[in-house]
Residue frames as a rotation matrix with the C-alpha (Angstrom) as fourth column:
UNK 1
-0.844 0.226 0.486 31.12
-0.534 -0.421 -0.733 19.13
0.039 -0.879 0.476 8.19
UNK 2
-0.685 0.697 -0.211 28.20
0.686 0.715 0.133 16.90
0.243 -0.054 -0.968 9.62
UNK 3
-0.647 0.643 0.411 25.07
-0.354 -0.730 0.585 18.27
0.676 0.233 0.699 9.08
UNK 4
-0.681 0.731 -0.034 22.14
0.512 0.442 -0.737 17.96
-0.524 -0.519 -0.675 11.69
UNK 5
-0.936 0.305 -0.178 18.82
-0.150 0.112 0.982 18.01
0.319 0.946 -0.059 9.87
UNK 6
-0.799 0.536 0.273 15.74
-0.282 0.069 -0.957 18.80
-0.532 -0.841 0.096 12.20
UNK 7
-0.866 0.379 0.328 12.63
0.501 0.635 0.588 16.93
0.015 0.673 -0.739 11.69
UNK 8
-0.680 0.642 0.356 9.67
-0.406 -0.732 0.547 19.32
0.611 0.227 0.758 11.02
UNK 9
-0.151 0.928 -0.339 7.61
0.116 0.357 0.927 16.72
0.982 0.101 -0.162 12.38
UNK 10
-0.553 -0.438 -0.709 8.52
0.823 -0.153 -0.548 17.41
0.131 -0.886 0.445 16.02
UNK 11
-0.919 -0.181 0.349 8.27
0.123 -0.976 -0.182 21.05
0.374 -0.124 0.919 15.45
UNK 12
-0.576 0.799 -0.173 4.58
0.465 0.146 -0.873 22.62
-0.672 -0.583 -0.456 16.93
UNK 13
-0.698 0.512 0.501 2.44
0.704 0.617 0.352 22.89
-0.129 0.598 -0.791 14.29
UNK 14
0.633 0.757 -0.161 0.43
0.762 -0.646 -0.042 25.59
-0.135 -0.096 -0.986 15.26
UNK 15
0.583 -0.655 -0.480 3.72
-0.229 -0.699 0.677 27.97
-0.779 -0.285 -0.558 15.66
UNK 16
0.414 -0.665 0.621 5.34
0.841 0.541 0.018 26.32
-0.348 0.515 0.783 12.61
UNK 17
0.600 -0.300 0.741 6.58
0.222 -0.828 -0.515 30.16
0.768 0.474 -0.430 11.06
UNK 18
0.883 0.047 0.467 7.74
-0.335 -0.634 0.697 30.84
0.329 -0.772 -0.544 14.38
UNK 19
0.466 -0.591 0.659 9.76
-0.113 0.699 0.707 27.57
-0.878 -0.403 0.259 15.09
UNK 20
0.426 -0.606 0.672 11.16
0.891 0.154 -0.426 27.52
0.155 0.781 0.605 11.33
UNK 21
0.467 -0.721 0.512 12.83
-0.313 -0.676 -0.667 31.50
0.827 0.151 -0.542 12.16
UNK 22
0.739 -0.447 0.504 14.12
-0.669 -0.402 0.625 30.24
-0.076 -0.799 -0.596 15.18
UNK 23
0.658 -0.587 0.472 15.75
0.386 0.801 0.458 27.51
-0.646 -0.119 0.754 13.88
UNK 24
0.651 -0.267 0.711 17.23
0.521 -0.525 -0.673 29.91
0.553 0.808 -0.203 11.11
UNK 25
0.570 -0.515 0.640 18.55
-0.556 -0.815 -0.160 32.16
0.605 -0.265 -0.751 13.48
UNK 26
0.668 -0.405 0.624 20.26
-0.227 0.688 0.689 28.74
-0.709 -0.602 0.368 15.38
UNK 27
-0.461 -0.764 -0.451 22.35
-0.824 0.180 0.537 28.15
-0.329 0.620 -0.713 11.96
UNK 28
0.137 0.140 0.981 20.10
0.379 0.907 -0.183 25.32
-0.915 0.396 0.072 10.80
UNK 29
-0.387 -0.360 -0.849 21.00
-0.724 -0.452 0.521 24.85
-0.571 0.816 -0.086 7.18
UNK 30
-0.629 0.623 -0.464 18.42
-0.164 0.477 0.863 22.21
0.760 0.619 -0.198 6.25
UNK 31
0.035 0.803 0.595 14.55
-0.798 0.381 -0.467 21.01
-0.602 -0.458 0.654 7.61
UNK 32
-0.994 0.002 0.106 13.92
0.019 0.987 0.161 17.20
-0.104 0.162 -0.981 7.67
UNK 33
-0.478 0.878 -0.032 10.47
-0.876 -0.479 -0.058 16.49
-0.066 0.000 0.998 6.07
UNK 34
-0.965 0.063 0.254 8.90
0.050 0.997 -0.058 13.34
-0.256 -0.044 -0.966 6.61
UNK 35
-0.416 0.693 -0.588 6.08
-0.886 -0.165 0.433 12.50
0.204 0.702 0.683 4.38
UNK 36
-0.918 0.080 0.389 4.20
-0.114 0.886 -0.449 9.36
-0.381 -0.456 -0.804 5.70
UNK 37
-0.466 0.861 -0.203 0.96
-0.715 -0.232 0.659 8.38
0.521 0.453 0.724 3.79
UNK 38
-0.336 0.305 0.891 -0.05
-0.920 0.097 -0.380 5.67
-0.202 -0.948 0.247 6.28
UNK 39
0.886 0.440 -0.148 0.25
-0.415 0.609 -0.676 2.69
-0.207 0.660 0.722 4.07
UNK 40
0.111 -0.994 0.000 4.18
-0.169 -0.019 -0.985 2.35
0.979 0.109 -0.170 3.71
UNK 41
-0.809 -0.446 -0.382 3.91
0.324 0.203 -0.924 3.01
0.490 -0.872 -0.020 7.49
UNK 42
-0.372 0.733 -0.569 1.40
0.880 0.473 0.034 2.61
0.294 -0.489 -0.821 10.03
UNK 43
-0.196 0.200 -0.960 1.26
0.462 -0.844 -0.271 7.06
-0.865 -0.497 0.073 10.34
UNK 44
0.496 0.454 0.740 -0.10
0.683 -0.730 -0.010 9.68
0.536 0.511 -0.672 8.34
UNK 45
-0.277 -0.528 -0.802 1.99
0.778 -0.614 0.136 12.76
-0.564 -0.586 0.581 8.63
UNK 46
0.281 0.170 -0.944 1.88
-0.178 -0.958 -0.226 15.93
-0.943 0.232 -0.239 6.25
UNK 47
0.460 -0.305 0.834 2.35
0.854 0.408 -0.322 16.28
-0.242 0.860 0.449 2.21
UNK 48
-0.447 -0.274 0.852 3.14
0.674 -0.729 0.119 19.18
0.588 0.627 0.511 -0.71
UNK 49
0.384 0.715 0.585 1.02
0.517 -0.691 0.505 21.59
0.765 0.108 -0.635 1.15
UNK 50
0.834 -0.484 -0.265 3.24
0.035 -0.434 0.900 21.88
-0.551 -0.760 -0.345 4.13
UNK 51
-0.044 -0.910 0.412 6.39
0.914 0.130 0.384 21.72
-0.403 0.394 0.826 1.86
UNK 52
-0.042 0.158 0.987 4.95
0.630 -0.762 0.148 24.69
0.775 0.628 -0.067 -0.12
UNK 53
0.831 0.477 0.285 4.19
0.218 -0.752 0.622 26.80
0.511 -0.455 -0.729 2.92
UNK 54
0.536 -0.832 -0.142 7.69
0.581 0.242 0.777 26.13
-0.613 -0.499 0.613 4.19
UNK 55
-0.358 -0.725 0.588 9.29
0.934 -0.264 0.242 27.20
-0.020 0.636 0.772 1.04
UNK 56
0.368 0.581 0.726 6.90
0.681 -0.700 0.215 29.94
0.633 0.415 -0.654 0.91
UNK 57
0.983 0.034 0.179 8.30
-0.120 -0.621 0.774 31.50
0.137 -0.783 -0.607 4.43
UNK 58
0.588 -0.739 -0.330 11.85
-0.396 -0.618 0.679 30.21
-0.706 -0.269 -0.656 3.90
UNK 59
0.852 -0.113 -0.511 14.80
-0.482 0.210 -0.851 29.43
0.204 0.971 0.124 2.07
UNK 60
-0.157 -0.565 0.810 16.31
-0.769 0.585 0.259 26.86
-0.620 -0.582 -0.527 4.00
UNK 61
-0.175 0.276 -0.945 16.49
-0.929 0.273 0.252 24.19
0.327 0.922 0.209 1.83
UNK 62
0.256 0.882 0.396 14.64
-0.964 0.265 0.033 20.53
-0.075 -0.390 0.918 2.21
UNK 63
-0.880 -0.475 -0.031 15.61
-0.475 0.880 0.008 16.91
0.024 0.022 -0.999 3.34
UNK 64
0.155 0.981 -0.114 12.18
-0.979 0.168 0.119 15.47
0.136 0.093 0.986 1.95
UNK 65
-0.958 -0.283 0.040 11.91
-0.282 0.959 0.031 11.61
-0.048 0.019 -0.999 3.18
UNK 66
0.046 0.909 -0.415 9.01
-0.914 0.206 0.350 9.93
0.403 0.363 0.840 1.39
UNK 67
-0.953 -0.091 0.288 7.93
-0.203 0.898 -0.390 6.84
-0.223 -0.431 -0.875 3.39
UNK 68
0.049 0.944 -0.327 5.30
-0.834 -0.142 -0.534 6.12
-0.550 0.298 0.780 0.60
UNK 69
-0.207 0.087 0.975 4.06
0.369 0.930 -0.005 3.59
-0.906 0.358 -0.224 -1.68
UNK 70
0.224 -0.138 0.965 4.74
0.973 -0.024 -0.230 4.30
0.055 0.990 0.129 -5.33
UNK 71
0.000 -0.249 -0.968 6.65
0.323 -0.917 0.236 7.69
-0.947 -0.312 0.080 -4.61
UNK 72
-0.851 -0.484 0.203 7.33
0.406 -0.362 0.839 8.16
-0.333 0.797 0.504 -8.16
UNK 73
0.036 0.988 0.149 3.83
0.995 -0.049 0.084 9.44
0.090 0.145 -0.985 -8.59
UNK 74
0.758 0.363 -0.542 5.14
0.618 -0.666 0.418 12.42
-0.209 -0.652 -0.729 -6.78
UNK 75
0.103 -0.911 0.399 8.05
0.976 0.015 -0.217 13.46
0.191 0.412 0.891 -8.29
UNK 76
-0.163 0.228 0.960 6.76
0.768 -0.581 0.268 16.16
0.619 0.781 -0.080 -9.79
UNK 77
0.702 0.707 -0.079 4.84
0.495 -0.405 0.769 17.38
0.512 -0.579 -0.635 -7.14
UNK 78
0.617 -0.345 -0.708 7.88
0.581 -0.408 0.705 17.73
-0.532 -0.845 -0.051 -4.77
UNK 79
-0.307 -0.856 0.415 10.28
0.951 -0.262 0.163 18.95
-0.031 0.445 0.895 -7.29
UNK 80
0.178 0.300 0.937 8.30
0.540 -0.826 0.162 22.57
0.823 0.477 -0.309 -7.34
UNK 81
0.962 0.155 0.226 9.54
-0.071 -0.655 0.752 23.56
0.265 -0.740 -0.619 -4.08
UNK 82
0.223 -0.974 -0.028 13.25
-0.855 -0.182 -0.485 24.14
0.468 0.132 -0.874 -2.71
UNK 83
0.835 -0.216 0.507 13.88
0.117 0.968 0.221 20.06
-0.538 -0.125 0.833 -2.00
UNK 84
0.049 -0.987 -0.155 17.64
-0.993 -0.065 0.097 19.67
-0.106 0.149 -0.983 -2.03
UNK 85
-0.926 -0.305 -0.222 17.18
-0.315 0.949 0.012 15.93
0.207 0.081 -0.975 -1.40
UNK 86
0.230 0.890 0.394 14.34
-0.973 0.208 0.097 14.19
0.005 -0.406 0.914 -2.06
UNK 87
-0.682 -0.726 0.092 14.55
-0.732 0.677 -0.077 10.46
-0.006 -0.120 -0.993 -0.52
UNK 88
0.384 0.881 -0.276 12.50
-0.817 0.464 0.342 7.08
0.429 0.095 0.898 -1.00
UNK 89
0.301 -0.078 0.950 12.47
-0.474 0.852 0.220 3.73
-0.827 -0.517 0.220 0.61
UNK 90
-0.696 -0.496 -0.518 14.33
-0.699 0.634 0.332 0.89
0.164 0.593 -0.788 -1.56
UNK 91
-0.736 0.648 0.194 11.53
0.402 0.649 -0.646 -1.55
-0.544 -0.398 -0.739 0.19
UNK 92
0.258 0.966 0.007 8.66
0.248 -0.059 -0.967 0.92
-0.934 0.251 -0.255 -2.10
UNK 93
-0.177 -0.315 -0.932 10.39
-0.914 -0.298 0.274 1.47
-0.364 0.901 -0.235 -5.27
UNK 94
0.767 0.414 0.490 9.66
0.092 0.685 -0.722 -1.10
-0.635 0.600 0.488 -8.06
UNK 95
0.381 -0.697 0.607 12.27
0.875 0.059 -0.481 0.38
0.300 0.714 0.632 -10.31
UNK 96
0.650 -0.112 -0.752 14.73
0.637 -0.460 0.619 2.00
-0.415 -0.881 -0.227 -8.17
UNK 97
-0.368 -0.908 0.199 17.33
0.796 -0.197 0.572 2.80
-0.480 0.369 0.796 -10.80
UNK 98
0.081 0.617 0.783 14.37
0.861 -0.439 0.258 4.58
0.503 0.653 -0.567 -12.74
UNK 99
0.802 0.180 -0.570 13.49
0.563 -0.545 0.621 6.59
-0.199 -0.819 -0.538 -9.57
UNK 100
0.451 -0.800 -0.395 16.52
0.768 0.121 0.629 7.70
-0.456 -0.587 0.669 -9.04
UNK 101
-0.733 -0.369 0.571 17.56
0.675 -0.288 0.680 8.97
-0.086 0.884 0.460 -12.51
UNK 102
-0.076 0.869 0.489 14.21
0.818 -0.226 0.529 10.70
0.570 0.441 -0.694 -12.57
UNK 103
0.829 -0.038 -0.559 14.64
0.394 -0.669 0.630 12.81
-0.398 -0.743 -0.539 -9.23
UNK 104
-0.202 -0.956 0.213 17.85
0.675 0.022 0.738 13.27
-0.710 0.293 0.641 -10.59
UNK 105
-0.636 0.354 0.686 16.25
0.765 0.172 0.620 14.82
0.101 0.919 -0.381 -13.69
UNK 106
0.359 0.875 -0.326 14.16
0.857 -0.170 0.487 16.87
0.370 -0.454 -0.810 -11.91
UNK 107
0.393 -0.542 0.743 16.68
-0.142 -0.834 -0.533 19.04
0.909 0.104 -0.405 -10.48
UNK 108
0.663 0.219 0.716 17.00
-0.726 0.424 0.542 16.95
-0.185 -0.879 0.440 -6.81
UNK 109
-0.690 -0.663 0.290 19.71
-0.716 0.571 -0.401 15.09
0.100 -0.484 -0.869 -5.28
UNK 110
0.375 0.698 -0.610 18.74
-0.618 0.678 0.397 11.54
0.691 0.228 0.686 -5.09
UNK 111
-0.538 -0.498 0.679 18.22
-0.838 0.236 -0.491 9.51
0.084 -0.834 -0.545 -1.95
UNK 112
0.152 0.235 -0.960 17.77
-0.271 0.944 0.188 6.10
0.950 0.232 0.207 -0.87
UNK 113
-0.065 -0.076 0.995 16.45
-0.984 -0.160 -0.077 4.95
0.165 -0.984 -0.064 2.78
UNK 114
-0.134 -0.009 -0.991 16.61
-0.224 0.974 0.022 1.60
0.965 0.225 -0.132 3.64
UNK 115
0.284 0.958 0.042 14.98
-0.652 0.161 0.741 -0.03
0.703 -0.238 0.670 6.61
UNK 116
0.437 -0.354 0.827 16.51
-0.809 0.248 0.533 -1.51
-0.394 -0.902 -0.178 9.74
UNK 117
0.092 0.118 0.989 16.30
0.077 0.989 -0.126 -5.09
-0.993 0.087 0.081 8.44
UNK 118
0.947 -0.086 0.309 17.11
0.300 0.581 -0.756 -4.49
-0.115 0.809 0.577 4.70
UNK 119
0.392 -0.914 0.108 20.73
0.820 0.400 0.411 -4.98
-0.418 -0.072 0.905 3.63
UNK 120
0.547 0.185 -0.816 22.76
-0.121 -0.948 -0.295 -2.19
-0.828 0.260 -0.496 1.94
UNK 121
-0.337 -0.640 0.690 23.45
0.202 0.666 0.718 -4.82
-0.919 0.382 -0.095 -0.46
UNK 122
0.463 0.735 0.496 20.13
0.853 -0.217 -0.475 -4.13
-0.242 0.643 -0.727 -2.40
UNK 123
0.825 0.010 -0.565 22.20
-0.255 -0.886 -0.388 -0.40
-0.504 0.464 -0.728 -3.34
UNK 124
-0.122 -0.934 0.335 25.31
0.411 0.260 0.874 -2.37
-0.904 0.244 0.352 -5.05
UNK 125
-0.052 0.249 0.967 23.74
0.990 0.143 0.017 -1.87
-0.135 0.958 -0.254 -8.44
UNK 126
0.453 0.492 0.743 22.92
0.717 -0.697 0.024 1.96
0.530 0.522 -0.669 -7.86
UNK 127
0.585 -0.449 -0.676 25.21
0.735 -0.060 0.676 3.32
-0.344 -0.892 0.294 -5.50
UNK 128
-0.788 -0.516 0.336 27.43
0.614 -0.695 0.374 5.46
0.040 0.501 0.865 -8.17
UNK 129
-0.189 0.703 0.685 23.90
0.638 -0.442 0.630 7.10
0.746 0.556 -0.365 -8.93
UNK 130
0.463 0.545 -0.699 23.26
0.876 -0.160 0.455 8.02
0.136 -0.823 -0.552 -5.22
UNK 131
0.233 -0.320 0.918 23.45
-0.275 -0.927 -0.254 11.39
0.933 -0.193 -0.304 -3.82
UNK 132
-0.222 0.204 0.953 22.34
-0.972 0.031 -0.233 10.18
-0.077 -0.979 0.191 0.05
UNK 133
-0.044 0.240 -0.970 21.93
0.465 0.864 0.192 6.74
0.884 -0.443 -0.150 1.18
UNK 134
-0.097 0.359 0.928 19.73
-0.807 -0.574 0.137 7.49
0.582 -0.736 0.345 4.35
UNK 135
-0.718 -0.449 -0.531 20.04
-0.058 0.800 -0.597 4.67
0.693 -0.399 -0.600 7.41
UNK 136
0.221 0.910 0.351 16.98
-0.374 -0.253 0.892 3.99
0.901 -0.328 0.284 9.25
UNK 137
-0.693 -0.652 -0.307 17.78
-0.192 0.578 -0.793 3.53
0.695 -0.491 -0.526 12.83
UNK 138
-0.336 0.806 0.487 14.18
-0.303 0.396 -0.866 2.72
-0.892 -0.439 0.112 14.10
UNK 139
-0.714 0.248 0.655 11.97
0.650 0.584 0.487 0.86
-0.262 0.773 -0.578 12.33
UNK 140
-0.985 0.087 0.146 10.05
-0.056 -0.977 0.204 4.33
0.161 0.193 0.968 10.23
UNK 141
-0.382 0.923 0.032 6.54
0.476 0.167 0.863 5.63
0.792 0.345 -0.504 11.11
UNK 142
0.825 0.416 -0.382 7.03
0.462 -0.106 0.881 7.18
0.325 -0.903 -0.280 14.46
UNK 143
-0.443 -0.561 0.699 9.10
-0.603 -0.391 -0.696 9.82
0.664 -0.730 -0.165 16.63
UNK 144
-0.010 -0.599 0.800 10.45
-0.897 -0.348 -0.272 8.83
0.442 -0.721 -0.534 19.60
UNK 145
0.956 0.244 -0.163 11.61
-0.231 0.968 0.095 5.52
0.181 -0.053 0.982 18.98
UNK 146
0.496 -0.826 0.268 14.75
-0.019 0.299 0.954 3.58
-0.868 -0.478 0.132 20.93
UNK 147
0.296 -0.317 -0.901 17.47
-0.955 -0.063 -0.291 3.73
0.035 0.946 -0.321 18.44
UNK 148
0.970 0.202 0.133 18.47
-0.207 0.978 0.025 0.54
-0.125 -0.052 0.991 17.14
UNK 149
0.428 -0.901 -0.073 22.35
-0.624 -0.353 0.697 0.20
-0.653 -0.252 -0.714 17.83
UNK 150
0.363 -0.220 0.905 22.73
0.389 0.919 0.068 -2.38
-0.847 0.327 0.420 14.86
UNK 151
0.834 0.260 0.487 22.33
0.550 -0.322 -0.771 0.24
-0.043 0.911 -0.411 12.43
UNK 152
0.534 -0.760 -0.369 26.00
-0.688 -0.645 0.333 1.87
-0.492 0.076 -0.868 13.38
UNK 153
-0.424 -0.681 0.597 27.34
-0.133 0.699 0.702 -1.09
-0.896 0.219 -0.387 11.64
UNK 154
0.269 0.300 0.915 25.62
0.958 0.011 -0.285 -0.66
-0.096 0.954 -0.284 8.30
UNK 155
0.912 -0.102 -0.397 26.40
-0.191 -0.963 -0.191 2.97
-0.363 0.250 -0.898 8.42
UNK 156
0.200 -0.936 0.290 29.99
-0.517 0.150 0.843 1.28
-0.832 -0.319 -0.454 8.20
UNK 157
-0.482 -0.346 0.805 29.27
0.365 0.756 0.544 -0.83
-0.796 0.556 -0.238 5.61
UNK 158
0.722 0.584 0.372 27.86
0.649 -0.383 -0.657 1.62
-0.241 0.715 -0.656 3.53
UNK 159
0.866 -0.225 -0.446 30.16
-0.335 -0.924 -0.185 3.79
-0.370 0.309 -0.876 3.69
UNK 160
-0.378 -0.926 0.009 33.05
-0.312 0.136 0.940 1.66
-0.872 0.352 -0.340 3.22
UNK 161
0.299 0.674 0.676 30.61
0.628 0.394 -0.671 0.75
-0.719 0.625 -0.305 -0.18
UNK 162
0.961 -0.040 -0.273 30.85
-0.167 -0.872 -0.460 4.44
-0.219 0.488 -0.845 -1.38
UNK 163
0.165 -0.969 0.183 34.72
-0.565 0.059 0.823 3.90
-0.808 -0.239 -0.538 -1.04
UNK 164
-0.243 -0.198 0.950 34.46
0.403 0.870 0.284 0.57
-0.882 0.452 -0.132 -3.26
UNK 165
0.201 0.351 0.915 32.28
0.969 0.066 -0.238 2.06
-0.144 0.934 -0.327 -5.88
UNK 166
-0.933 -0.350 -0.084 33.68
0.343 -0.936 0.082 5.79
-0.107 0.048 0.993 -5.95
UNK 167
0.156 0.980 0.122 30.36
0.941 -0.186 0.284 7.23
0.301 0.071 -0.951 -5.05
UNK 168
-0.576 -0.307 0.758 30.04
0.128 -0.949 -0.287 10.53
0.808 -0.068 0.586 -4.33
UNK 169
0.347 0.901 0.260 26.79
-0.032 -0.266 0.963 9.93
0.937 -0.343 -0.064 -1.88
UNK 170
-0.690 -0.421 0.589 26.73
-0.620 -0.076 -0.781 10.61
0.373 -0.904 -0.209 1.76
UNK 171
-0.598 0.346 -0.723 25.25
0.314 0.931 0.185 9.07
0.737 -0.117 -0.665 4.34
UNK 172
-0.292 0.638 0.713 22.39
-0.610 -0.698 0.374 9.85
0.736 -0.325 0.593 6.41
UNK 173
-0.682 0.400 -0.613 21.00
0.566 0.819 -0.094 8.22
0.464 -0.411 -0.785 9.71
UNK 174
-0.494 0.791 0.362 17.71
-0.527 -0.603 0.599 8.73
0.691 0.105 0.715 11.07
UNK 175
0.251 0.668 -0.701 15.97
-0.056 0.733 0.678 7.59
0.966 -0.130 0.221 14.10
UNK 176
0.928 -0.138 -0.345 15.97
0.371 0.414 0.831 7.68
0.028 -0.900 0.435 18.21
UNK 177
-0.003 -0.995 0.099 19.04
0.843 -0.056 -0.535 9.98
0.538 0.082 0.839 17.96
UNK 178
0.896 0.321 -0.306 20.04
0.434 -0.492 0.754 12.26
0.091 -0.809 -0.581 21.11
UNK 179
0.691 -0.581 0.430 22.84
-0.707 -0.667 0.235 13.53
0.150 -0.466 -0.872 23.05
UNK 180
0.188 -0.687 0.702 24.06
-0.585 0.495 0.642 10.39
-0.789 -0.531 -0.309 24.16
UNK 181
0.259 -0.556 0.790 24.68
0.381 0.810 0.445 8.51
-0.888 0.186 0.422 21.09
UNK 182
0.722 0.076 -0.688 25.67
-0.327 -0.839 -0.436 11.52
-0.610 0.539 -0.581 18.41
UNK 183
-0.026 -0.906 -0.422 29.10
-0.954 -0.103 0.280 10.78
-0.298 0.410 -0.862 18.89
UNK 184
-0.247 -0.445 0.861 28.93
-0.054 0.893 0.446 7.23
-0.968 0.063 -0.244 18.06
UNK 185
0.917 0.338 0.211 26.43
0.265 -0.121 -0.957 8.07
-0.297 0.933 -0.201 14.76
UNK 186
0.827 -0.335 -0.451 29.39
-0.461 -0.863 -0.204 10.24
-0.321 0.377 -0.869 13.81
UNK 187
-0.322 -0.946 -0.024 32.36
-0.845 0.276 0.458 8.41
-0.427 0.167 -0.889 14.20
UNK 188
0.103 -0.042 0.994 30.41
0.526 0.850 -0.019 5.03
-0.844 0.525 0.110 12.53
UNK 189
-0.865 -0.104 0.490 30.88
0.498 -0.293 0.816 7.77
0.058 0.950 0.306 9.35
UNK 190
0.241 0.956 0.164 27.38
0.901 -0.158 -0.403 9.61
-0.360 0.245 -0.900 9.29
UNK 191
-0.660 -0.730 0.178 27.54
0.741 -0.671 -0.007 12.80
0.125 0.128 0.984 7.44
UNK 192
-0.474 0.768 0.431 23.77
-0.623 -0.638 0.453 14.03
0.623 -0.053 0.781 8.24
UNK 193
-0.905 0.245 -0.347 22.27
0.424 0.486 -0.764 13.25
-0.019 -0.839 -0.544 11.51
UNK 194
-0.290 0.929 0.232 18.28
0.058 -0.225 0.973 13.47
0.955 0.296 0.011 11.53
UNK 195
-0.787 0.366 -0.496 16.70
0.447 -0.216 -0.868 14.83
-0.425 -0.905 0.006 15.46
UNK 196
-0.189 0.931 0.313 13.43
0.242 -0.264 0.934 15.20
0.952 0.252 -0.175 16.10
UNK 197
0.500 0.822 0.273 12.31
0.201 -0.417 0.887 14.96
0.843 -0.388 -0.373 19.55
UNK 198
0.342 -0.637 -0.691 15.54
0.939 0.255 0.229 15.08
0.031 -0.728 0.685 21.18
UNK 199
-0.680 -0.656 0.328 15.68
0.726 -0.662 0.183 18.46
0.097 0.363 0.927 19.57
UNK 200
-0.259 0.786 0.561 12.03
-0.020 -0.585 0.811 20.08
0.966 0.198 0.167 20.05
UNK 201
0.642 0.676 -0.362 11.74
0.450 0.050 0.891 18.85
0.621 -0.735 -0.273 23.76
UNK 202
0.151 -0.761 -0.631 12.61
0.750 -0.327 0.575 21.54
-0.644 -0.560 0.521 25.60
UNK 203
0.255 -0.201 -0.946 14.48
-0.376 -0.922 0.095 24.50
-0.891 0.331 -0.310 24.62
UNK 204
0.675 -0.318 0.666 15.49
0.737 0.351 -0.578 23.53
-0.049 0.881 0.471 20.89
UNK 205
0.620 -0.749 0.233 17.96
-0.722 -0.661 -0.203 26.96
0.306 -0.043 -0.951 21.06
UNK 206
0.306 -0.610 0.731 19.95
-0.658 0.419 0.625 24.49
-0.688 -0.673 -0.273 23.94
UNK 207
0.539 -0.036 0.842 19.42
0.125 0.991 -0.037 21.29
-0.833 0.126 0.539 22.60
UNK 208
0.893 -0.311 0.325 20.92
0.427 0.357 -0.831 22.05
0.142 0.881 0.452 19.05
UNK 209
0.364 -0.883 0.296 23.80
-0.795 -0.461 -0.395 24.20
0.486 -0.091 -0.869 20.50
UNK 210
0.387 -0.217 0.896 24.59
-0.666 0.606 0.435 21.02
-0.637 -0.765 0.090 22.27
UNK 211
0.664 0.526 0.532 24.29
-0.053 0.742 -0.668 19.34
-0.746 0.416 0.521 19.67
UNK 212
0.895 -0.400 0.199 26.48
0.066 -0.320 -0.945 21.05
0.442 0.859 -0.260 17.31
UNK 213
0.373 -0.680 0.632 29.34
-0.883 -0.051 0.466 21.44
-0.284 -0.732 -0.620 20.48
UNK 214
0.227 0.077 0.971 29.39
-0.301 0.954 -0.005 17.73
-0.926 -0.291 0.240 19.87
UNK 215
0.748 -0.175 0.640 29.63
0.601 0.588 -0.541 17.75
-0.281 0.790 0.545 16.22
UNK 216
0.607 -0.779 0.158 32.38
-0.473 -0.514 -0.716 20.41
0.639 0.360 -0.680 16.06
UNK 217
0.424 -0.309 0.851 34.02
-0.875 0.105 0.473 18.47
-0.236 -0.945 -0.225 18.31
UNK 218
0.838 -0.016 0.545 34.76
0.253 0.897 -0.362 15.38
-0.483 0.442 0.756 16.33
């Protein structure tokens, strides 16, 4: 079953207890956390302190995407809170294989995002290791960017990767995803679909029951 994976960062901020039971009582079964430190990418977004107050109010469990420089700093940090997957950028890792093994280690599913423009050659070497290989389809640092329609063709070639190397990892795609181009995310193979503001503007009750129509529908 494809998972959809709302992005906290959307959510309103002031109401954030409020908008995490209603998505509970919608059937979400994970929160997208985007971690942005404004150096990796051009935004500052939220760290551990919102990750902890989440866990603290539920027990939905966490797609953390770090879009930091030298994430491994943080391992630790996220590993103390319910983080099911915690992902990094292949563009800020130095030693990605390390990373990896180390979240791994931790008790955390290990993910790997990769950037419009970088190949999903760079994961030949580590690809058995992978839990998630995550698919930027804007270029990261901002909601409510145009998706880029190149990236349904690396979702393809990633996945037909996993195939080559008997991975076990899924694929994730992130970015400028709506109504109108679910079904195409889906059928290029996605198996977790990241929404942010296509999901928060507006009713978010509607929008994800739409949403999910569409993915039971595949």
């Amino acid at each position: 079953m494809v998972r959809i994976s709302p992005s906290l960062l959307s959510a309103n901020f002031l109401h954030l207890e409020k908008d995490i039971q209603m998505m509970e009582e919608c059937g979400v079964n994970i929160f997208h956390m985007d971690v942005m430190d404004g150096s990796f990418v051009p935004n500052i977004s939220y760290g551990p302190m919102i990750l902890k107050a989440v866990d603290s109010i539920s027990k939905v469990p966490m797609d953390t995407h770090l879009m930091i420089r030298e994430p491994n700093r943080y391992f630790e940090v996220f590993a103390q809170y319910n983080v099911e997957y915690l992902t990094i950028h292949q563009e800020a890792s130095l030693h990605l294989e390390r990373d990896i093994a180390r979240i791994k280690e931790l008790g955390m599913k290990a993910g790997v995002a990769l950037n419009p423009a970088t190949s999903p050659e760079t994961l030949r070497y580590v690809i058995r290791d992978l839990d998630l290989v995550l698919v930027m389809s804007v270029n990261p640092g901002f909601g409510g960017q145009k998706f880029i329609s190149s990236q349904l063709e690396k979702i393809k070639e990633i996945k037909d990767m996993i195939r080559r190397y008997h991975s076990n990892a899924i694929v994730e795609i992130d970015g400028g995803i709506g109504l109108n181009n679910l079904a195409a995310v889906i059928d290029a193979g996605a198996d977790m679909i990241v929404s942010g503001s296509s999901l928060f503007k507006g009713s978010f009750r509607d929008n994800y029951s739409k949403f999910m129509d569409i993915v039971n529908g595949r």
